[in-house]
C-alpha positions in Angstrom: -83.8 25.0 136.9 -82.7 26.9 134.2 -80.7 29.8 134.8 -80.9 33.2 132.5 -79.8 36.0 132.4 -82.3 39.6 131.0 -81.7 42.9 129.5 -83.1 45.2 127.6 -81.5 47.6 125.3 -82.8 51.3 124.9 -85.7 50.8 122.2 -87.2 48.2 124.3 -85.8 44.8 122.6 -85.8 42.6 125.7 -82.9 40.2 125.2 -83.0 36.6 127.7 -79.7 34.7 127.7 -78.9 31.2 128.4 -75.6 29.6 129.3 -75.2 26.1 127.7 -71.9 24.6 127.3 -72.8 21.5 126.4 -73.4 21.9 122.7 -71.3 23.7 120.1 -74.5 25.1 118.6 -76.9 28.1 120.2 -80.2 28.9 119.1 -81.9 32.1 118.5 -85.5 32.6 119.3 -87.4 35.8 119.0 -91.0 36.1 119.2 -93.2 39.5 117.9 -96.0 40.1 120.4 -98.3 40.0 117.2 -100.7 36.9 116.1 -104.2 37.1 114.8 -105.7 38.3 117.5 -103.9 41.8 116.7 -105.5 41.5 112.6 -108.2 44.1 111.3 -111.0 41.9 111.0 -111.5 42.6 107.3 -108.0 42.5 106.4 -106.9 39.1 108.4 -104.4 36.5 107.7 -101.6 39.2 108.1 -99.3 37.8 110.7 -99.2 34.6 109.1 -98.6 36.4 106.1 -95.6 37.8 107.5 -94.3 34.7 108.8 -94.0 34.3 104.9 -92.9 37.6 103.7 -90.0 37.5 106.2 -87.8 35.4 104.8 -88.3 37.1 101.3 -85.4 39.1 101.5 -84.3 42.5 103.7 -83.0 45.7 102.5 -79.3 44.2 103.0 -80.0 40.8 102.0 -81.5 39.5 99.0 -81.8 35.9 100.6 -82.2 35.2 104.4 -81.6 31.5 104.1 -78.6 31.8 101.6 -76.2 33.0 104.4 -77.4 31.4 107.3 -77.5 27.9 105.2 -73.4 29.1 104.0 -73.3 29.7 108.3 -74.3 26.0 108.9 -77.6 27.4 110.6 -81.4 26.1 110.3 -84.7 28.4 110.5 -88.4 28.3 110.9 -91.5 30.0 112.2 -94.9 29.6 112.9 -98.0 32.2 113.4 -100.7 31.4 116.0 -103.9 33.6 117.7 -101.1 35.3 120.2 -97.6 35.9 118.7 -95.1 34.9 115.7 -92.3 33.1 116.2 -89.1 32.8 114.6 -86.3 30.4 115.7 -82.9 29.2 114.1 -80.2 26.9 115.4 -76.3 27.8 114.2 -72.6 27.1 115.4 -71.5 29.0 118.1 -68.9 30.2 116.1 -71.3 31.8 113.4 -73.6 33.7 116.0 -72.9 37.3 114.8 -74.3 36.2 111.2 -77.5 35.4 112.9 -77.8 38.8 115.0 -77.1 40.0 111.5 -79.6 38.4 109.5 -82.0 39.2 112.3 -81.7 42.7 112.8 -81.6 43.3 109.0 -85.1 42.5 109.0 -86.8 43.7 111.9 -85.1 47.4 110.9 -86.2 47.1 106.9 -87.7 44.2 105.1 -87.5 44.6 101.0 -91.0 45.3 100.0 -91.7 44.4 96.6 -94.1 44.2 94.4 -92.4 40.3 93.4 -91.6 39.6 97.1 -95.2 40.0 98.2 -96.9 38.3 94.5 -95.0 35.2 95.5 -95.5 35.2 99.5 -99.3 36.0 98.9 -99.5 33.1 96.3 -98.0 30.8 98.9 -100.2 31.3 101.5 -103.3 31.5 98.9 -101.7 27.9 97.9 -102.0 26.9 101.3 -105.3 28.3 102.2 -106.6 26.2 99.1 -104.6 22.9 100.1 -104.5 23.0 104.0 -107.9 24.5 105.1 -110.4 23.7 101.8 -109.8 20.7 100.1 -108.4 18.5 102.5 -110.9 16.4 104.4 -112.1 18.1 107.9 -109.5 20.8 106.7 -112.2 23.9 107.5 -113.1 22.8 111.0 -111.9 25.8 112.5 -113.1 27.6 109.7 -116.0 26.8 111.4 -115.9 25.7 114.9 -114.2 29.1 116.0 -116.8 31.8 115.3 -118.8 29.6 116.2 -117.4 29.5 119.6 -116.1 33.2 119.5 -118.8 36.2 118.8 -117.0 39.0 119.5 -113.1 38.4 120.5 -110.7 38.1 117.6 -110.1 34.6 118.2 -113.1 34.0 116.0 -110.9 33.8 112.6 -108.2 30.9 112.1 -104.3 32.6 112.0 -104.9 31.6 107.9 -107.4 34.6 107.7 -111.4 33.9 107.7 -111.5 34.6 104.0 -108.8 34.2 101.3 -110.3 37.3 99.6 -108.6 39.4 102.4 -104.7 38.4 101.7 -106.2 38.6 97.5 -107.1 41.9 98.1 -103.9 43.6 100.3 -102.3 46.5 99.1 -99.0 46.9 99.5 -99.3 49.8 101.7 -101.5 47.6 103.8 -98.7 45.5 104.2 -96.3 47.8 105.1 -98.6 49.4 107.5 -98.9 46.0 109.7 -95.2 45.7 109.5 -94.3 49.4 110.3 -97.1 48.8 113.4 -95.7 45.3 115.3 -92.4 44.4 113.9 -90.4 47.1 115.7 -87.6 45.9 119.0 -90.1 47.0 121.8 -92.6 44.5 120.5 -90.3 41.7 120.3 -88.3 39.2 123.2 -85.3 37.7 122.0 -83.8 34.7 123.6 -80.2 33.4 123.1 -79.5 29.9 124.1 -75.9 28.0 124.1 -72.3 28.0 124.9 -72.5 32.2 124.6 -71.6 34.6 127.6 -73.7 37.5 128.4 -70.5 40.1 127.5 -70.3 38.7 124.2 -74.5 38.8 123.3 -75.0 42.3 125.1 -72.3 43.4 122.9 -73.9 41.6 119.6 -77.4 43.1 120.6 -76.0 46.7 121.0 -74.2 46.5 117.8 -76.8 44.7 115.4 -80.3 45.9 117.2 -79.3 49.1 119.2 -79.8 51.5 116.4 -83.2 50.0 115.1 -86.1 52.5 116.4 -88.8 52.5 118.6 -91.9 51.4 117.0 -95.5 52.7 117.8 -96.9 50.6 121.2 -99.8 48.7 119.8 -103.3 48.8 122.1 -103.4 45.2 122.5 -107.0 46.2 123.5 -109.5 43.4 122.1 -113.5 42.9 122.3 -113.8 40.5 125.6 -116.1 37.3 124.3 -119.4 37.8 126.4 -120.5 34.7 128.6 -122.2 32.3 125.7 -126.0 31.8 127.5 -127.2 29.0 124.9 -126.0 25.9 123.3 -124.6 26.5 119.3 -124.9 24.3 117.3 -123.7 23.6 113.2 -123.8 20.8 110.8 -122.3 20.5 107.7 -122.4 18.3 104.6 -118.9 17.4 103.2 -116.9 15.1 101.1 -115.2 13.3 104.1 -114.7 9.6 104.9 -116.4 9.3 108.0 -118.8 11.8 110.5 -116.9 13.5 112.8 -117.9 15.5 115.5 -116.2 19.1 117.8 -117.2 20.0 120.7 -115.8 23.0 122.7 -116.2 24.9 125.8 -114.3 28.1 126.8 -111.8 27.7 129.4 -109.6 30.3 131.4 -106.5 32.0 129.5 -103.0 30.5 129.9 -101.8 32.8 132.8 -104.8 31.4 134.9 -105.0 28.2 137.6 -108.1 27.4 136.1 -106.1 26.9 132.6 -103.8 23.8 134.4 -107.3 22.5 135.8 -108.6 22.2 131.9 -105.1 20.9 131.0 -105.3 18.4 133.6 -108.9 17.2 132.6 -108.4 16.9 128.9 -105.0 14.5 129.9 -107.0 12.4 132.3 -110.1 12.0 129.2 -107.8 11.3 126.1 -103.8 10.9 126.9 -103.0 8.0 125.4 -105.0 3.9 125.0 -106.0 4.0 128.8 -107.5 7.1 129.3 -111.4 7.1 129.8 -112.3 8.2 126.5 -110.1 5.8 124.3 -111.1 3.0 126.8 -114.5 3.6 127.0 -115.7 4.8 123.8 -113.2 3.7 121.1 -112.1 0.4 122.7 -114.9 -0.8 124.6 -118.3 0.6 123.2 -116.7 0.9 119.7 -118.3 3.9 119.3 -115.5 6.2 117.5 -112.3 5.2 115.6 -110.9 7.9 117.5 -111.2 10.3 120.0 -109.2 13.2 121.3 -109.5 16.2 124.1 -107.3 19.2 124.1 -106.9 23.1 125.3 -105.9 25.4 123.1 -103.6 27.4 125.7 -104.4 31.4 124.2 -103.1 34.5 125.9 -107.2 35.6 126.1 -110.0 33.0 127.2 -109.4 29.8 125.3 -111.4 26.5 124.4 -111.5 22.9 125.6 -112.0 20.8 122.5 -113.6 17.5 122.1 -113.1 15.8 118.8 -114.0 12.4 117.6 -114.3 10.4 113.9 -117.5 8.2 114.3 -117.3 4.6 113.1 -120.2 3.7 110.5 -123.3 3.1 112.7 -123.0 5.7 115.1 -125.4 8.5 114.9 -125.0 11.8 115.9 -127.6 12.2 119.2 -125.5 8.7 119.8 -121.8 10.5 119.9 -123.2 13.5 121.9 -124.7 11.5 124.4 -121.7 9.4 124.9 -119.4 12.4 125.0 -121.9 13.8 127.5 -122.3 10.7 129.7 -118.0 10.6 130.2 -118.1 14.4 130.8 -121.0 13.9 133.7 -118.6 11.2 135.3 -116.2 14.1 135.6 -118.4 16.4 136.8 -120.1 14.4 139.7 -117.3 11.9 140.8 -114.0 12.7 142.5 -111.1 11.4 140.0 -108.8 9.3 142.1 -105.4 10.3 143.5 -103.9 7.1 141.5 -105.8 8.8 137.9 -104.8 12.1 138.9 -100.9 11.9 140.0 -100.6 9.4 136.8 -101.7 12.5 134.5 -99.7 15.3 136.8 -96.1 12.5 136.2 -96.5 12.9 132.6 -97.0 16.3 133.0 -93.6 16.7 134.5 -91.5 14.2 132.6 -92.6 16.9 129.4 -91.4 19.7 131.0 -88.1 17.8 132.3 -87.7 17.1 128.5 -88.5 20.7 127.1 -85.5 21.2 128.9 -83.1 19.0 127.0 -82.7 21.0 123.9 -81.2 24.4 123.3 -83.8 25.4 121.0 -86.3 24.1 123.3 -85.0 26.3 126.7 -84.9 29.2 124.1 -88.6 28.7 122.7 -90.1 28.2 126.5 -87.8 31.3 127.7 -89.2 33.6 125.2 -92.6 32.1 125.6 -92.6 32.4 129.5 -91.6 36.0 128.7 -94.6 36.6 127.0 -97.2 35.5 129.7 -95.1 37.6 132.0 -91.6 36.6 133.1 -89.3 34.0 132.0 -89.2 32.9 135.5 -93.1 31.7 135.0 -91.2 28.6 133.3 -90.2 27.0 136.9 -93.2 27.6 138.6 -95.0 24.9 135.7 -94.7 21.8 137.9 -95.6 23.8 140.9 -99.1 24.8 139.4 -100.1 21.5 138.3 -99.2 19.7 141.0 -101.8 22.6 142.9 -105.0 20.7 141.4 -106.5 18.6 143.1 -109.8 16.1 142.7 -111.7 18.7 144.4 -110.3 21.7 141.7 -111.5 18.7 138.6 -114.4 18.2 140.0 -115.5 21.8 140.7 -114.1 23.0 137.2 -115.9 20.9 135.3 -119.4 21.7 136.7 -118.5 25.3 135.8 -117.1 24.8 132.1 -118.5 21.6 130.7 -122.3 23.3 130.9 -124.9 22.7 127.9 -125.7 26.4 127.7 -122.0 27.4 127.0 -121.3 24.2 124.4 -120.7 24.4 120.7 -121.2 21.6 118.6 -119.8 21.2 114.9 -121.0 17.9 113.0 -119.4 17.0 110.2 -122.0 15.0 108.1 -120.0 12.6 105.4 -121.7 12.9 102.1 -123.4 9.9 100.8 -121.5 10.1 97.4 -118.0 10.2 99.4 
């Protein structure tokens, strides 16, 4: 069990702490309750953009990484549907420089005109490189509003259109940054050889005077029940067909999620589960072949995705998919099957818990969906499904009329 400690100061910064003593290091993790999700959708790629934009200087300091590399500390962050996240690792003994650096930019970043040019030219890059001319690099360019009609999930955190990061004003910019990056949108997590004394104190001092920000809505368009089976093809420069297919599945919070979880382990984790065995190895139907959930705070999607080995035709890979899927659906997956995915399961979580920087992510993260305390309960509501939940929550998800299929067709001049 991992043992914390929680506060929150007056402006609403929640603060979690964990007592480590067995490194000289402590990680810093702080996640902004803002994502994609939270994006107008003609202006969208903002939070990732700010994921950017962060580190392009404060009102205080020129250069975020200049000190905190001089502090012996390493950063990062990463933007999804739900929430940004940034996270850095430094000596114990350098902590206050990281409160420092922190604060300095959640109470003012430096907006200019040079700041943004270069951040909007690096995602732009990105965009280009990442998502349109790299093979398969626009699938969920494609696959997600083609799965999402009304909820916001329907754009990728890049944006749904390069024009709309082009095109922001800079009082655009500030707007979204004025709106989410304020303390009572934000969970901060300190993990390492620290005492609570010593990071109450740091927290009072550094974030105590930042204001309290607006309370965003966090109201978005519920996705509708999808009544009909969706369906795209596309022609592209790509080395082999490929093909998605995706279902949605019950948010994170719910028992229905670890159901989903559970099923896409015992289809594709790792050389001897059914759909490697059966369709890659046996039937040689696929050079590979992959199930996954995506985990979102709102309704999320169980995705099927395979690269078809020359010969295989589409109706072929379908059917196949399909004929694994109905195995699922109509026969009880065996104790032996089931307690082998739910192990692995567990030995993940046991090692999540190794790493300061790990305990801090998952803290912050379990603070999210709730409480912090969510994070020892994990175990507990895997090891809840049963045969009977597999069986029962694959008849309900894995339906024709609430499918969405995306084929990639590899163009004959590849």
């Amino acid at each position: 069990m991992v043992k914390f400690d929680r506060f929150i100061l007056d402006n609403g910064l929640t603060v979690i702490v964990h007592r480590d003593v067995s490194t000289p290091m402590v990680a810093m993790n702080i996640i902004y309750k803002v994502g994609s999700r939270d994006e107008d959708p003609e202006r969208t790629g903002f939070a990732h953009l700010f994921e950017h934009l962060m580190f392009g200087g404060s009102v205080n300091i020129p250069k975020y990484d200049v000190p905190l590399q001089k502090a012996g500390g390493e950063n990062n962050a990463f933007t999804n549907n739900d929430f940004t996240d940034y996270y850095l690792t430094i000596p114990k003994n350098n902590l206050e420089t990281a409160f420092w650096l922190e604060s300095d930019r959640m109470l003012s970043l430096a907006f200019t005109k040079k700041s943004l040019d270069v951040q909007r030219q690096v995602v732009i890059e990105e965009f280009k490189q990442n998502y349109l001319n790299q093979p398969y690099g626009d699938v969920y360019l494609l696959l997600k509003p083609l799965a999402y009609k009304e909820h916001p999930y329907q754009w990728n955190t890049i944006g749904k259109d390069i024009r709309h990061i082009e095109d922001a004003s800079m009082e655009e910019v500030k707007s979204f940054y004025r709106k989410y990056y304020n303390p009572n949108n934000a969970i901060m997590t300190i993990a390492g050889d620290v005492n609570l004394k010593q990071v109450k104190d740091y927290a009072e001092k550094w974030f105590g005077n930042i204001p309290v920000g607006e309370e965003p809505s966090n109201k978005y368009s519920q996705e509708p029940r999808q009544n009909s089976y969706r369906e795209e093809i596309v022609e592209r420069h790509v080395p082999q067909d490929a093909i998605y297919m995706c279902w949605q599945i019950p948010k994170r919070t719910e028992q229905g999620f670890y159901v989903c979880d559970l099923i896409s382990d015992i289809l594709s984790n790792g050389n001897s589960s059914r759909l490697y065995r059966n369709l890659v190895k046996n039937k040689k139907l696929f050079s590979e072949i992959s199930a996954f959930v995506t985990g979102d705070l709102d309704p999320g999607l169980f995705i099927i995705s395979g690269k078809l080995l020359n010969g295989t035709g589409k109706a072929e890979a379908e059917k196949a998919i399909k004929d694994e899927l109905g195995i699922v659906k109509n026969e009880l997956v065996s104790n032996v099957e089931l307690q082998k995915v739910k192990n692995k399961i567990e030995a993940n979580l046991i090692f999540s818990r190794m790493s300061i920087l790990n305990k801090a992510m998952h803290l912050s993260y379990f603070e999210l969906l709730g409480d912090a305390m969510l994070w020892h309960n994990e175990a507990g509501r895997y090891n809840k499904v049963s045969s009977r939940h597999i069986l029962e929550t694959s008849r309900q998800i894995f339906r024709e009329t609430q499918q969405n299929t995306l084929f990639y067709k590899a163009s004959p001049n590849h």
